[in-house]
N, C-alpha and C positions, 0 to 999 in steps of 0.2 A: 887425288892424293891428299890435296889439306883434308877432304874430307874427310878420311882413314885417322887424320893424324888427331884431328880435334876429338872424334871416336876414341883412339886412343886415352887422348888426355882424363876423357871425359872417367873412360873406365878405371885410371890411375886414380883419378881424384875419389871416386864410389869405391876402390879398393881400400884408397886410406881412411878413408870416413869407416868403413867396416872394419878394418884394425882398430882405428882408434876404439871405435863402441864395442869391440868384445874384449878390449885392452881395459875398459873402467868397467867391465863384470866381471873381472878379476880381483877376487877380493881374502884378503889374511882373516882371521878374526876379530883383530881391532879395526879394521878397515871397515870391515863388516856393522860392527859397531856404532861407528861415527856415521854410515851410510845410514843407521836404523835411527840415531840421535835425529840426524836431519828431515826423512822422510817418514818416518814411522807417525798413521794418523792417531791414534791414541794420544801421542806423545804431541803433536800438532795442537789435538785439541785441549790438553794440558796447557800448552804455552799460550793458546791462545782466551784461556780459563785466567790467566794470569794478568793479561791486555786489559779480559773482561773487569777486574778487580780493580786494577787503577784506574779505571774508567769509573768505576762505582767510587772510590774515594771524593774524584772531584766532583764528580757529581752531589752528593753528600755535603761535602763543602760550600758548593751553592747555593745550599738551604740557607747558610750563615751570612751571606754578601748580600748588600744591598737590593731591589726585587724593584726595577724602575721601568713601567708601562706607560706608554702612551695612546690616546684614544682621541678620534676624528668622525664623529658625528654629521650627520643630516638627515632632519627630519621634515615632511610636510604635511603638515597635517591640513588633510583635504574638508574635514567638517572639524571644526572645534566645539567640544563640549560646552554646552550653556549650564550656568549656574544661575540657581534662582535665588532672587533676593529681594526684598520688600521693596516695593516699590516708590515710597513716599523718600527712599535716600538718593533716588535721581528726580524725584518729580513732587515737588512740597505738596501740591494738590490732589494726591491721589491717597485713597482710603489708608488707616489703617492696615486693614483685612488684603489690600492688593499686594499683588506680588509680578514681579517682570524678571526676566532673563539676560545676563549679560555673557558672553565670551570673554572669557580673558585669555591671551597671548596671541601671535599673529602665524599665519598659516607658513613660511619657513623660516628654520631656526638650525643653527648649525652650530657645533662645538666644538673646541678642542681642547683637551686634558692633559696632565703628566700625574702619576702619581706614583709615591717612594713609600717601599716601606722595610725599615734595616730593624732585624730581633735585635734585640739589647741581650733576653736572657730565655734561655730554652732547655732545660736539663736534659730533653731527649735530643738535640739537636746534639750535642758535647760527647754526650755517651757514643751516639751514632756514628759519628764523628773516628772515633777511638774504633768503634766496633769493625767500620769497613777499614780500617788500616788494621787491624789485627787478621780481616780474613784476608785481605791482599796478603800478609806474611803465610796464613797458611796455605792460602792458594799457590806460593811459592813452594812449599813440603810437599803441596798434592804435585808437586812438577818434579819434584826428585822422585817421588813415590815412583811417580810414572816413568821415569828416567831407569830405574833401579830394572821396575818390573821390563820395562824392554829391554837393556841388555841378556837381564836373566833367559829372557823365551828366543833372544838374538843367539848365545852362547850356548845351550841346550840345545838347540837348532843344530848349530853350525856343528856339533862333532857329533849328532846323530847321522850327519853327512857322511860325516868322516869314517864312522866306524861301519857305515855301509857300503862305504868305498873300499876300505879293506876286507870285508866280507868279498866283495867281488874278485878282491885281488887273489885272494885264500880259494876262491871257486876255477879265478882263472889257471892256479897253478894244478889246481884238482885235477882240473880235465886233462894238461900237458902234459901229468905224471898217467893219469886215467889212459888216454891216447896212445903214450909208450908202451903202457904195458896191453892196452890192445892189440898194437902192430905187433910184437914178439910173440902174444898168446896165439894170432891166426897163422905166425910165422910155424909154429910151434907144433898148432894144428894142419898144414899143409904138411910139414914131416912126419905127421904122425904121431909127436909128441903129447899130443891134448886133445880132448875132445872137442865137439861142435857147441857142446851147451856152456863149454867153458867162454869159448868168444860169446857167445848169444848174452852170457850173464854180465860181462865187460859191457858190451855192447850197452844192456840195456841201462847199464848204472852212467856209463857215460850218457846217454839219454836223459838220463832222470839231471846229470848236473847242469845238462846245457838248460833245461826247460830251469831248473832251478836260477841259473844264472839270470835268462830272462825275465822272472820275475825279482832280483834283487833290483834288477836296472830299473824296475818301476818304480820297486821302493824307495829308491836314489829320487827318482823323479817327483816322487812324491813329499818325500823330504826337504828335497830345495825348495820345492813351491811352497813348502811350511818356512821356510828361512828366508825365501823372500816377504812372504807375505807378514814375517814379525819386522824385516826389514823395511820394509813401505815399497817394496820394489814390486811391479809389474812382473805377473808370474810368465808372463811369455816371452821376456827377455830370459838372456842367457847369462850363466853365474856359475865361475869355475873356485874352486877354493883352495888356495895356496899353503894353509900353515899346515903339521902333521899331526899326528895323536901320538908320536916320540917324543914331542918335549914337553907334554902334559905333566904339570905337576902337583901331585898327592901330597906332598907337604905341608903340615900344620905344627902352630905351636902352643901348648900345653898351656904355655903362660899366658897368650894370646885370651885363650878362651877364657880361663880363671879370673881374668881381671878385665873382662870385657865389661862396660855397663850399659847394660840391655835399656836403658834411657835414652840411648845414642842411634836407638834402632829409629828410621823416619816415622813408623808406626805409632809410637809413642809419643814423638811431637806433634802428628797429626790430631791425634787424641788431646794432647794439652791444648793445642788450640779451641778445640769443640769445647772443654769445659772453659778455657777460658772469656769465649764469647757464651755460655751460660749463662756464667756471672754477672757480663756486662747485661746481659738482657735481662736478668732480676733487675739491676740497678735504673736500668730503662723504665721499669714499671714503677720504682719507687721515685722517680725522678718526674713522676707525671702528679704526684701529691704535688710540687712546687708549685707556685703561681710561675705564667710565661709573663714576659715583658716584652712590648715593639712600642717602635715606633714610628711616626706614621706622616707621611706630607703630601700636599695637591695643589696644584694649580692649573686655571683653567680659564677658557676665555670661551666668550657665547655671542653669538649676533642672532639675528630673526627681521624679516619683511615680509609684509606680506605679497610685495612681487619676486617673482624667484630671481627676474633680472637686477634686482635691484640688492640681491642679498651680497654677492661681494663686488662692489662695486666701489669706489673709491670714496664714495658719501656714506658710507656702509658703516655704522659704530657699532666697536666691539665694549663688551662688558665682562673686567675682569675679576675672578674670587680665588680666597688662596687658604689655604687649610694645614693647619700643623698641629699632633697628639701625639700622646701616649697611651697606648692599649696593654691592660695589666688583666691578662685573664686568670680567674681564680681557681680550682675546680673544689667544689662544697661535698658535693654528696653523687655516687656514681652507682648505687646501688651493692656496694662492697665490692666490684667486679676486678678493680685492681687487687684488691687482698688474695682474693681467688686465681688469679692471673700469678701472683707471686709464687702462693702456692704448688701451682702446676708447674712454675720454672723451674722451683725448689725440686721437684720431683725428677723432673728432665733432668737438673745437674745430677743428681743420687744415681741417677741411671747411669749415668758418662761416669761416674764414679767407680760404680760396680763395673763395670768395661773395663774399666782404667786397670783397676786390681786383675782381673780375667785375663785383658792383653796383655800385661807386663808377665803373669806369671806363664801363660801360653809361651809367649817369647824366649823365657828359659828354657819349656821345657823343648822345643822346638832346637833353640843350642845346644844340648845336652842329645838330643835324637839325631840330631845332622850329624854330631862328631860322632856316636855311637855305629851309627848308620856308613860312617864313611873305614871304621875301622871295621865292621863287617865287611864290608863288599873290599877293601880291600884284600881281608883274607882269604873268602872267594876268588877273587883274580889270581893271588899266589896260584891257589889251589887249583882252577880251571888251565893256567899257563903251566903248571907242571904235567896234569892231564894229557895238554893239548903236544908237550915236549913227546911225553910218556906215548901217544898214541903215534906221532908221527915217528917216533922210532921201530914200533911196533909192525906201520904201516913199513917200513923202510927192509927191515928184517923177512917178513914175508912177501914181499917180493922178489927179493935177493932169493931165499928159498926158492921161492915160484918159480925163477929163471933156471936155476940150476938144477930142477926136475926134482926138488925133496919135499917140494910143500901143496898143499894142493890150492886150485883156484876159489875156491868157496873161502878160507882162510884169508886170501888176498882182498877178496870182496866185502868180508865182514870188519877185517882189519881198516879197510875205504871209509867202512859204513860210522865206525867207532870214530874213526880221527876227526872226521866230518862233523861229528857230532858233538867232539871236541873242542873243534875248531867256535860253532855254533858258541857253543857255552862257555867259553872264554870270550867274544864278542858280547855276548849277553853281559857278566861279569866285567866284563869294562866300561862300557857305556852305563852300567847302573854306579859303577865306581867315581865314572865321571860326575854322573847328576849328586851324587852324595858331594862330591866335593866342592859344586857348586854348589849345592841348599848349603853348607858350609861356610862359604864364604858370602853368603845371601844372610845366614843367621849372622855372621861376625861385621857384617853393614862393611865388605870389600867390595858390593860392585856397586858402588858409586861412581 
């Protein structure tokens, strides 16, 4: 019996765990969102592009602090080199002409060092300086860029879902209506009232919706695992989606666009920053004519015996040296390489220049196409939803007909064929409505 009951428990506690995890795949479209902010790797490797940048800052910085090494020496040198040298300045009675060999120093010798050395003046050190905090600021642009671009393929996503989900719903009612008026057509046909080819032609249009249906549910499936995967989500979990395509809103304002300034677009700051590090890297090359200046310190301490037991040993004398400068390097003549170097950066900025003029005027005309774009498909969807009104009443009329023995079934079926097709291209027509009105609010820098 406890046995049963801890069974029990066991399978309570595995049910709520499975509520709970199909409870957080339930998701709105700003949910959705803020799930894509968090997981999405594009957007990961952005933030983590940004890590990378303040890490180069201080790095950079280092160059400019003091640079203090320490060194621990031992050597033994098992043959010491002989040096020749006249022989009459150890021996008064030998020739002229002779000559004898000495060793100088003793077979171990050991050291220990410090040595400092702090720049005083470095022009490329200052610029460099400048240059990695300018790309940390724009390394932060390239994270809204990336920010921007995933909501946009997060938001696209999510009501491609949508409007596939009501495809399905528009299919499901198809067939309900399709169904009814199959059972009254073989009703119809059993009294006599209708032919056999009229149920066969029912029959087979219901056929063709079901098979249609099946494949919209792919489509669906196929969609999510596009919306997961802009949201960093594991496509073989499950993701149900809550908000509707009723409180979508096509609303813009006139003034909004008119007085937009297209400077404001992340595009355009991304771009100032590239020329702006240009610049700094002309200045980089002009700042290498400067002489550098350091400065420079040591000290150090040395023993040597020739027994190795004997080398630190408490009778062991050390010999200390100590070194302090100033190193002022010049640079004379470098074969004109920096003049040519300036030249080519000169050229690089001309190019970020022409860009510069390119993307800003792009970006207009891209605002100017999104709003045009979104008042088109607007009128489109008018036009498709009066269609789609127009056909399902058409469809509603010949059926009615159909029942009451005035209209014939070919009529009823063509009518199916139109509405359906209606149906279609109103869906078409809204979903292109929607992406107009997001590239819209993508040119007006709203999805921040």
């Amino acid at each position: 019996m406890n046995q049963l009951i801890r069974r029990l428990n066991y399978l309570a506690v595995f049910m709520l765990v499975a509520f709970a995890t199909k409870a957080q795949n339930t998701f709105s479209l700003q949910e959705a969102i803020n799930y894509a902010l968090a997981h999405n790797e594009s957007l990961k490797n952005a933030i983590v592009a940004t890590k990378d940048a303040d890490a180069q800052v201080y790095e950079t910085r280092a160059d400019g602090l003091p640079q203090i090494n320490a060194n621990f020496g031992y050597t033994n040198n098992t043959k010491l080199q002989q040096s020749i040298v006249r022989a009459d300045i150890f021996d008064p009675t030998a020739g002229p002409d002779d000559i004898t060999t000495v060793a100088f120093g003793v077979q171990h010798q050991s050291n220990f060092n410090i040595t400092a050395t702090q720049m005083i003046w470095d022009g490329s050190f200052f610029i460099g300086l400048k240059a990695a905090k300018m790309l940390r600021e724009k390394v932060i642009v390239d994270e809204e860029k990336a920010k921007v671009d995933v909501v946009e393929q997060v938001t696209k996503a999510y009501y491609l879902v949508l409007v596939n989900q009501i495809r399905t719903e528009l299919i499901d009612t198809n067939i309900s209506t399709l169904e009814s008026t199959l059972k009254d057509t073989r009703e119809l046909y059993e009294n006599g009232f209708a032919e056999k080819i009229d149920v066969t032609r029912l029959q087979v249009q219901l056929n063709n919706l079901k098979t249609e249906r099946q494949g919209v549910d792919q489509v669906i499936t196929s969609s999510k695992n596009l919306l997961k995967l802009s949201m960093g989500m594991l496509v073989t979990e499950s993701l149900e989606l809550t908000d509707e395509l009723k409180g979508f809103d096509f609303d813009y304002s006139l003034s909004e666009i008119d007085a937009f300034n297209i400077q404001e677009r992340v595009e355009v700051r991304q771009l100032d920053y590239l020329k702006n590090l240009a610049e700094l890297d002309i200045k980089n090359v002009y700042s290498q004519y400067i002489p550098k200046v350091s400065l420079s310190a040591g000290w150090g301490r040395n023993t040597g015996n020739d027994s190795f037991g004997n080398l630190w040993n408490s009778n062991r004398r050390w010999f200390t040296s100590s070194s302090i400068g100033i190193n002022v390097s010049i640079p004379v003549f470098d074969g004109l390489r920096k003049k040519y170097s300036v030249a080519r950066k000169k050229y690089q900025l001309e190019t970020l220049n022409n860009q510069y003029s390119l993307l800003t005027n792009d970006l207009r005309q891209q605002l100017l196409n999104a709003k045009d774009a979104l008042d088109i498909n607007l009128q489109k969807l008018k036009v498709q939803e009066e269609n789609m009104d127009l056909a399902r009443e058409v469809t509603d009329i010949t059926r009615e007909k159909y029942k009451e023995g005035v209209g014939a079934n070919l009529e009823v079926i063509n009518a199916e064929k139109d509405y359906k097709a209606a149906e279609i291209n109103y869906l078409s027509a809204l979903y292109e409505a929607i992406i107009a009105k997001i590239d819209l609010d993508k040119a007006l820098g709203k999805l921040n």
